[in-house]
C-alpha positions as CSV (number, residue, x, y, z in Angstrom):
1,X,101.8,90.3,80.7
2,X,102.4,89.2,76.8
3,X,103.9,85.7,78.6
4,X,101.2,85.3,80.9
5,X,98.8,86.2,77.8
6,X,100.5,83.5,75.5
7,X,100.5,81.0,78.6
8,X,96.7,81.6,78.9
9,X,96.1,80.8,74.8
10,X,97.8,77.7,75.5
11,X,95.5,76.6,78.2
12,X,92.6,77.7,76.6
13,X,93.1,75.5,73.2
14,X,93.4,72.5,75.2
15,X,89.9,73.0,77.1
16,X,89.0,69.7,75.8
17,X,92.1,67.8,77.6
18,X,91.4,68.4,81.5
19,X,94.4,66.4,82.1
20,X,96.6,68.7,80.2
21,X,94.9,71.4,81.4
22,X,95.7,70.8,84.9
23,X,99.5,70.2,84.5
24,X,99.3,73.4,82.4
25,X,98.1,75.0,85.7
26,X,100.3,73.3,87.8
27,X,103.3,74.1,85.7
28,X,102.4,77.9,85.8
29,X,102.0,77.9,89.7
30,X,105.5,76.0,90.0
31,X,107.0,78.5,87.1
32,X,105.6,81.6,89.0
33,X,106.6,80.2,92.6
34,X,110.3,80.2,91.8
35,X,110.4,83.1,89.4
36,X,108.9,85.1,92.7
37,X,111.5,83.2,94.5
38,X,114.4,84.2,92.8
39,X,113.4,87.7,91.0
40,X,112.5,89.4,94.0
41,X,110.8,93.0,93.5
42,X,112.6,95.4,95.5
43,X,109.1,97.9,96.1
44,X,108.0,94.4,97.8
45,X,108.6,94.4,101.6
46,X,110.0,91.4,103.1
47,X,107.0,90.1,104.9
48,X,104.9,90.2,101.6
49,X,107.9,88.7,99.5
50,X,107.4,85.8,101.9
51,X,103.4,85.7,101.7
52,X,103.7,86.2,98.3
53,X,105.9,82.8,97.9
54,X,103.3,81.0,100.8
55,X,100.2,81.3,98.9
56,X,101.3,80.3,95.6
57,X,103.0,77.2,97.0
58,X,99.6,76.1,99.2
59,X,97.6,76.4,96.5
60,X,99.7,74.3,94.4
61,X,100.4,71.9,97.6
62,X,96.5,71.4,97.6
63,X,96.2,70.9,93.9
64,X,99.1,68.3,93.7
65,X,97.8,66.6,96.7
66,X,94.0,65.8,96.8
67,X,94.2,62.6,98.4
68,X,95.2,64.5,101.3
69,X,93.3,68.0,100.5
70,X,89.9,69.1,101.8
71,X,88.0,71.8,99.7
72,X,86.7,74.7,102.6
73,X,85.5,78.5,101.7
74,X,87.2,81.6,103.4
75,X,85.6,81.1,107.1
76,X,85.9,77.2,107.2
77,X,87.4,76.4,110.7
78,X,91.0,74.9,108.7
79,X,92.9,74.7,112.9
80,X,91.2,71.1,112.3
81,X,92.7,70.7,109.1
82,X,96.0,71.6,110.2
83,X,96.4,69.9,113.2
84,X,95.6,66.6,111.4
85,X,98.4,67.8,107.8
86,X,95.4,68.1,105.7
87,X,95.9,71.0,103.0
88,X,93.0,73.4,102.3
89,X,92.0,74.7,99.1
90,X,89.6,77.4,99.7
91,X,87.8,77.9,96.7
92,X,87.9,81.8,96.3
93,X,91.7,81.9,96.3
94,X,91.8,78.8,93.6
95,X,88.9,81.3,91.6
96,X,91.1,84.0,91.8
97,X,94.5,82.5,90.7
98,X,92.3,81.3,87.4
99,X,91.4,84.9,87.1
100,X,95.4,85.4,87.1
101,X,95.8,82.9,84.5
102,X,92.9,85.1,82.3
103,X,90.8,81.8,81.8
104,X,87.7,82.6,84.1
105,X,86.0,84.0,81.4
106,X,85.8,80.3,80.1
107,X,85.3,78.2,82.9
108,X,82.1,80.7,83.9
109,X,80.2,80.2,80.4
110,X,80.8,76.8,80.8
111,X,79.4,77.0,84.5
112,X,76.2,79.0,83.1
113,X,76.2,76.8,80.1
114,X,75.4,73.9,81.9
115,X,72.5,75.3,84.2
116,X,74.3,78.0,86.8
117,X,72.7,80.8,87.6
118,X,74.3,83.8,85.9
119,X,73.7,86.1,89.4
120,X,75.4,83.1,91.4
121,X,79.3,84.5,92.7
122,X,81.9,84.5,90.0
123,X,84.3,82.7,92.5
124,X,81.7,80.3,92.5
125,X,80.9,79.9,89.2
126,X,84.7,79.5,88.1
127,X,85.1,76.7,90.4
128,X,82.4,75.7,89.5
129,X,83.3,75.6,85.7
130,X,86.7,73.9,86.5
131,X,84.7,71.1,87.9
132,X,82.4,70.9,84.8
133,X,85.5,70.5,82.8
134,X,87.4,67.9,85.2
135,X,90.6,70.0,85.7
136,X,90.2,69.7,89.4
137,X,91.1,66.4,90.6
138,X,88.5,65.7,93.8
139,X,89.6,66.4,97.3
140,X,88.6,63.4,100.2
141,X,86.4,66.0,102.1
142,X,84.8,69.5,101.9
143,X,83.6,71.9,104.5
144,X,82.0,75.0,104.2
145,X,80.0,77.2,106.7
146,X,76.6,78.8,106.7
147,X,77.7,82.3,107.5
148,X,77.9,85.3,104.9
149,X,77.8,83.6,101.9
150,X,74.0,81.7,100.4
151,X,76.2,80.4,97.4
152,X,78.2,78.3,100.0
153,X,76.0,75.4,100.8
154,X,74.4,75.4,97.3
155,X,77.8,75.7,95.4
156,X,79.5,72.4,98.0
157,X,76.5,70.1,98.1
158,X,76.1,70.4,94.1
159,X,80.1,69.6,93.9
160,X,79.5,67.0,96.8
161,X,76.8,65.0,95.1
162,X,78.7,65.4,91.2
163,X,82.0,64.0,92.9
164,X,80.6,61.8,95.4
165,X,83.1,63.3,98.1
166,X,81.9,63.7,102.0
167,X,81.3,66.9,103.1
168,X,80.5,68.9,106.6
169,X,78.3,71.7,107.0
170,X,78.2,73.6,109.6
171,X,75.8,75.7,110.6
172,X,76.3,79.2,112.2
173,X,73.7,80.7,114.5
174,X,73.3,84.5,114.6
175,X,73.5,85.4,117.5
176,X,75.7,84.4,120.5
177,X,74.7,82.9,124.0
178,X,75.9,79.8,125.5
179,X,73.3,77.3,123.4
180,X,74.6,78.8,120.5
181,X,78.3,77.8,121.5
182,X,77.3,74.4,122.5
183,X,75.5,73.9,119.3
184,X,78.4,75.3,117.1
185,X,80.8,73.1,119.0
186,X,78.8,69.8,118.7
187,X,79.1,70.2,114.9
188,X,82.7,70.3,115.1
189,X,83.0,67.3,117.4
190,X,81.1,65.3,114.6
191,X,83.1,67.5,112.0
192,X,86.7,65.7,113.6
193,X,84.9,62.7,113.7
194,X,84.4,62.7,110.0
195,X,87.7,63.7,109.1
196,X,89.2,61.2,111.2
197,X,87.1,58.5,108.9
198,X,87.7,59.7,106.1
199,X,91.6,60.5,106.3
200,X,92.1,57.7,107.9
201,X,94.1,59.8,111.5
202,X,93.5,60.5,114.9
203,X,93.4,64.0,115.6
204,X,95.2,64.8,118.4
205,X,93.8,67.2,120.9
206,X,97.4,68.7,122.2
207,X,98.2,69.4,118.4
208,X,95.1,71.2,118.0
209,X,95.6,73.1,120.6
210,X,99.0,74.2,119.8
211,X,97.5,75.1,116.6
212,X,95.4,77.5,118.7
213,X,98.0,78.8,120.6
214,X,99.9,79.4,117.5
215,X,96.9,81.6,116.1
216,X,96.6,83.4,119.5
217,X,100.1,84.5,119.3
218,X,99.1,85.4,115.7
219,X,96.3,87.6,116.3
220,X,98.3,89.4,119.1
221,X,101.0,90.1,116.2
222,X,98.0,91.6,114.0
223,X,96.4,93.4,116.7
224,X,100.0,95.4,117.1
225,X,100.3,95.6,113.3
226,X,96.8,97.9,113.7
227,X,98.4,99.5,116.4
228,X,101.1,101.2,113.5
229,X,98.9,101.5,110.7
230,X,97.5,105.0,111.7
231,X,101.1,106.2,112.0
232,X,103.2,104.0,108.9
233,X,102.8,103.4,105.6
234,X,103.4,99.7,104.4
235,X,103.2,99.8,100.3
236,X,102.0,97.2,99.0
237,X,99.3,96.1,96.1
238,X,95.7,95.2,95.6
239,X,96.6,91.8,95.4
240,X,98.8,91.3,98.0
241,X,96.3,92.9,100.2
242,X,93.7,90.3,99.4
243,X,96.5,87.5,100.0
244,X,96.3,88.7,103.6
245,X,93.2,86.8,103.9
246,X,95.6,83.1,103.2
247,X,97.2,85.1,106.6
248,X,94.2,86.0,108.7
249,X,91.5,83.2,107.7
250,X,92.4,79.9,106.1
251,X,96.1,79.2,107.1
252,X,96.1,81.3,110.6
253,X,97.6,78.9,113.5
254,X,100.4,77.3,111.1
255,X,103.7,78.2,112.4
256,X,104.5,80.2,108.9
257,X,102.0,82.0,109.4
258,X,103.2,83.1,112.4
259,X,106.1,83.7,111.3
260,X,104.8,86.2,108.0
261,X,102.9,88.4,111.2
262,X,106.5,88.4,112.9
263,X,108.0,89.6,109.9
264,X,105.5,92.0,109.2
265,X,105.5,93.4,112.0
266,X,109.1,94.2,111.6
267,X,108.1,95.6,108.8
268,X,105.9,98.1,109.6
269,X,108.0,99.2,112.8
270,X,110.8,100.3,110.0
271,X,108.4,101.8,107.3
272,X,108.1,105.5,107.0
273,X,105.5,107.9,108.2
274,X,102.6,108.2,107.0
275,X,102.0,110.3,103.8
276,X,100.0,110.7,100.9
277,X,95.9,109.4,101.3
278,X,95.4,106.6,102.8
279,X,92.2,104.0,101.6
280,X,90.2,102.1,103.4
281,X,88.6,99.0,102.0
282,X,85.4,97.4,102.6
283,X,84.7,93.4,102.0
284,X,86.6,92.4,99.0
285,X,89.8,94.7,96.5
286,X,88.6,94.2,92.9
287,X,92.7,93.2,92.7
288,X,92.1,93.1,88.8
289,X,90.7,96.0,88.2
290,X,92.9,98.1,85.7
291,X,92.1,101.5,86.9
292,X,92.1,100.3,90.9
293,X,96.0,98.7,90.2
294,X,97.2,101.9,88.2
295,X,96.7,104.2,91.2
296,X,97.2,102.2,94.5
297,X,99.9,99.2,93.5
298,X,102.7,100.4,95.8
299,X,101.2,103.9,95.6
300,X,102.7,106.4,98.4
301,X,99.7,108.5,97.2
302,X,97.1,107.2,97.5
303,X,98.1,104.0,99.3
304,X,95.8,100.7,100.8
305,X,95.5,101.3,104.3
306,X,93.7,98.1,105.1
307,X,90.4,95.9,104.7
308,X,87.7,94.9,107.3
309,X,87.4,90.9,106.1
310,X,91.2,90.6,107.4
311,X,90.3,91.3,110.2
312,X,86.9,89.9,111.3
313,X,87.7,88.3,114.2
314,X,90.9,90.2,116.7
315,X,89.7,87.8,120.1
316,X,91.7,85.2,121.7
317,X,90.5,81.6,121.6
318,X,90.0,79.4,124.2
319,X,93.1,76.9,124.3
320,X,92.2,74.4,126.7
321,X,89.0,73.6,125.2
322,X,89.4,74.5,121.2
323,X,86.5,73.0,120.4
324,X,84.7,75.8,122.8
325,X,87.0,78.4,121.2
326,X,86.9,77.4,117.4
327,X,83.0,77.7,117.8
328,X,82.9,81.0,119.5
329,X,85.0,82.5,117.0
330,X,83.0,81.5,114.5
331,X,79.9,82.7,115.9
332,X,81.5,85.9,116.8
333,X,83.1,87.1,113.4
334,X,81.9,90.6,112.2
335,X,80.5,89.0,109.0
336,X,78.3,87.0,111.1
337,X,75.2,88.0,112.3
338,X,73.4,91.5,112.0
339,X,75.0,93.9,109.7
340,X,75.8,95.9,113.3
341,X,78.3,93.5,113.9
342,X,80.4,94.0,111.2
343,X,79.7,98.0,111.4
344,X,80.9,98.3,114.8
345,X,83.5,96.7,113.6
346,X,84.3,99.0,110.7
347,X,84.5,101.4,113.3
348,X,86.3,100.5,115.1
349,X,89.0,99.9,112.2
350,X,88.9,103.1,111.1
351,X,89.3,104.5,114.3
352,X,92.8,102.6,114.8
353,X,93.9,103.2,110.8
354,X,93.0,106.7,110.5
355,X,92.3,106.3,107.3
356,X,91.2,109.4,104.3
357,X,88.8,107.6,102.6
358,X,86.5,104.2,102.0
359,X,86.1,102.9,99.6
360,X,83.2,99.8,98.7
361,X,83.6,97.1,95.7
362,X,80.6,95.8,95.7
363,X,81.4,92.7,93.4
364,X,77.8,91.1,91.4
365,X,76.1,88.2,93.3
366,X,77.2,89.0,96.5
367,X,74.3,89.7,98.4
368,X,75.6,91.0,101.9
369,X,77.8,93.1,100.8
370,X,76.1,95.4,98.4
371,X,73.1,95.1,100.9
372,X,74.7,97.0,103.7
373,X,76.3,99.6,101.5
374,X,73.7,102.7,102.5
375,X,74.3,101.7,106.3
376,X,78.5,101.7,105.9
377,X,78.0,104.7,103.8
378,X,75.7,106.3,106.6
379,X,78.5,105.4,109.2
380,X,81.2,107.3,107.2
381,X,79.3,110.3,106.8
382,X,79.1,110.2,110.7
383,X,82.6,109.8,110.9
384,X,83.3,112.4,108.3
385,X,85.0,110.4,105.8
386,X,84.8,110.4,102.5
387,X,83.3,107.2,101.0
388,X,82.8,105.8,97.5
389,X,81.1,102.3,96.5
390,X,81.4,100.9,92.8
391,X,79.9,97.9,91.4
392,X,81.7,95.4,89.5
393,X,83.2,91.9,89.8
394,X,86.6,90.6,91.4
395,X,86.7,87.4,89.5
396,X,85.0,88.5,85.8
397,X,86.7,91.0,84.5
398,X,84.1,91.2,81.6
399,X,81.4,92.4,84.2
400,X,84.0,95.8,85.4
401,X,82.9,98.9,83.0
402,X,86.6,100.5,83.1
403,X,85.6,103.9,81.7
404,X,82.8,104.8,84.3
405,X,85.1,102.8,87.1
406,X,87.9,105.9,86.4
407,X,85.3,108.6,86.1
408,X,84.1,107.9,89.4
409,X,87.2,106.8,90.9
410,X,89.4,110.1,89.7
411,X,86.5,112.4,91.4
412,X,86.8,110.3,94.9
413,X,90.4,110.9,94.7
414,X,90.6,114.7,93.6
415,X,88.3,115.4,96.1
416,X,90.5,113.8,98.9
């Protein structure tokens, strides 16, 4: 931590120099991507040794790449992206690596400083702030989505207009029906279109759907992963929990992703039964949250059963017309559409991971979530469950209050 600590100093005192800034960055992702590489923990299963390795390298793929990197948010449709070799960034994974580097403090009050709403998303706001200071060098496209999140369209047409980059939005209807579907996949016709302009490529309809068979194949691998998570205990971290969502959202249909589910799945067929208290995690893992790390980073205790945002969506897509498929999926994620969706859902989770407790981080400025607290609390009460929601932020770690965060979080946990 002292490294990381004197690492961040350095970084900080050269604020004024985004140039040197951004190798700074760039040097730390390489530095941490073969120190993971080559001093392997041995709590750390194999299948999160190998996402741990993936999602350090992406981002720093994207970073060093932006002539050929699109900037998307967690439910962009990336199969696109992938079938034509373009590399996503998805802006609340870059957010959160700054927030591993302990500069996000910075690039926020220089976000709010220059006219950002102090109640907008911290993962917003640190982007945000990293464009304010010119670390990020501009992608060629940007794509974000409608669904869950109001900071989405706000947060990409600012950046689109400040950089003068193209970007796609696509809008998300409600509800499902067969107009909706139509609708959903005439935006991503024109979507392809745009990308093929811009980048310059055809995208090639068997490649894409390979890419979609590859993510069916996927899914089926995390549908039996579910299947052994009510009898097995996987340890693993708050973080690594939360890199899951590389796994299940942004990167799903490329062939190592695939091949992370295969290993995982191995994984969990030769972990041992269940023991200890199992938690169960709704929306988002406040991953840098002391008092949250000290008691469930491999804990056998009280250990991280899951999260409902990895797994949104456990359907099969249409291969033979992925356009069709790509836009039902999108319509029909549990974080789409009335909050019944995603509680059914929920339920359906818990259900299958048998879990002790739920617990709820509400994290500041995000509207959805901490709106349907009462009615996920309501449907753990039904269930019998024990449940707990805290406020606090997964990204500003100046906005967590640490003391009350234990208080509460000790009685949840005695009482289980």
């Amino acid at each position: 931590m002292d490294t990381v600590r004197i690492y961040t100093n350095i970084i900080k005192r050269n604020m004024d120099k985004p140039e040197k800034v951004s190798k700074l960055i760039n040097l730390g992702l390489t530095i941490a991507y073969y120190y993971v590489s080559f001093f392997k923990d041995k709590r750390i299963p194999k299948s999160l040794h190998y996402l741990n390795k993936y999602c350090i390298k992406s981002i720093k793929d994207s970073l060093e790449n932006p002539q050929n990197s699109a900037w998307v948010n967690l439910f962009s449709p990336c199969e696109f992206l992938i079938a034509m070799d373009i590399k996503p960034l998805f802006i609340e994974a870059y957010s959160s690596f700054m927030s591993g580097f302990f500069i996000e403090d910075y690039l926020i009050d220089i976000a709010e400083s220059r006219g950002i709403s102090n109640t907008l998303c911290s993962y917003h706001k640190t982007f945000i702030g990293a464009n304010e200071l010119n670390i990020l060098r501009k992608p060629e496209f940007m794509i974000t989505t409608s669904m869950i999140c109001d900071a989405n369209i706000p947060t990409f047409r600012y950046l689109s207009r400040k950089l003068k980059v193209p970007l796609y939005i696509i809008d998300i209807p409600y509800k499902y029906s067969k107009e909706a579907v139509i609708y959903v996949k005439n935006q991503l016709l024109e979507m392809a279109k745009k990308l093929e302009e811009v980048f310059k490529r055809r995208l090639d309809i068997d490649k894409l759907r390979e890419v979609v068979k590859t993510e069916n194949k996927t899914r089926t691998l995390m549908n039996e992963y579910l299947n052994y998570t009510g009898e097995r205990i996987l340890l693993t971290t708050m973080t690594f929990e939360m890199y899951m969502l590389f796994a299940s959202h942004v990167f799903i249909g490329s062939r190592e992703i695939l091949n992370f589910y295969e290993i995982l799945v191995d994984d969990i067929k030769r972990a041992p039964e269940r023991r200890g208290k199992g938690i169960f995690f709704v929306h988002l893992l406040p991953m840098f949250e002391k008092n949250f790390k000290d008691y469930f980073n491999f804990s056998d205790k009280f250990y991280i059963a899951g999260s409902d945002l990895n797994y949104d969506f456990l359907g099969e897509i249409d291969e033979k017309d992925p356009f069709r498929g790509i836009a039902e999926k999108l319509i029909l994620t549990s974080f789409n559409g009335e909050i019944n969706r995603k509680v059914t859902r929920i339920k359906e989770l818990i259900e299958k991971i048998k879990p002790d407790g739920i617990i709820q981080f509400c994290n500041l400025g995000c509207k959805q979530s901490i709106g349907g607290t009462f009615i996920i609390k309501n449907l753990a009460k039904k269930m019998g469950i024990p449940f707990l929601y805290l406020d606090g932020d997964c990204v500003d770690k100046r906005n967590n209050q640490e003391g009350q965060n234990r208080t509460r979080l000790e009685a949840f946990l005695e009482m289980l």
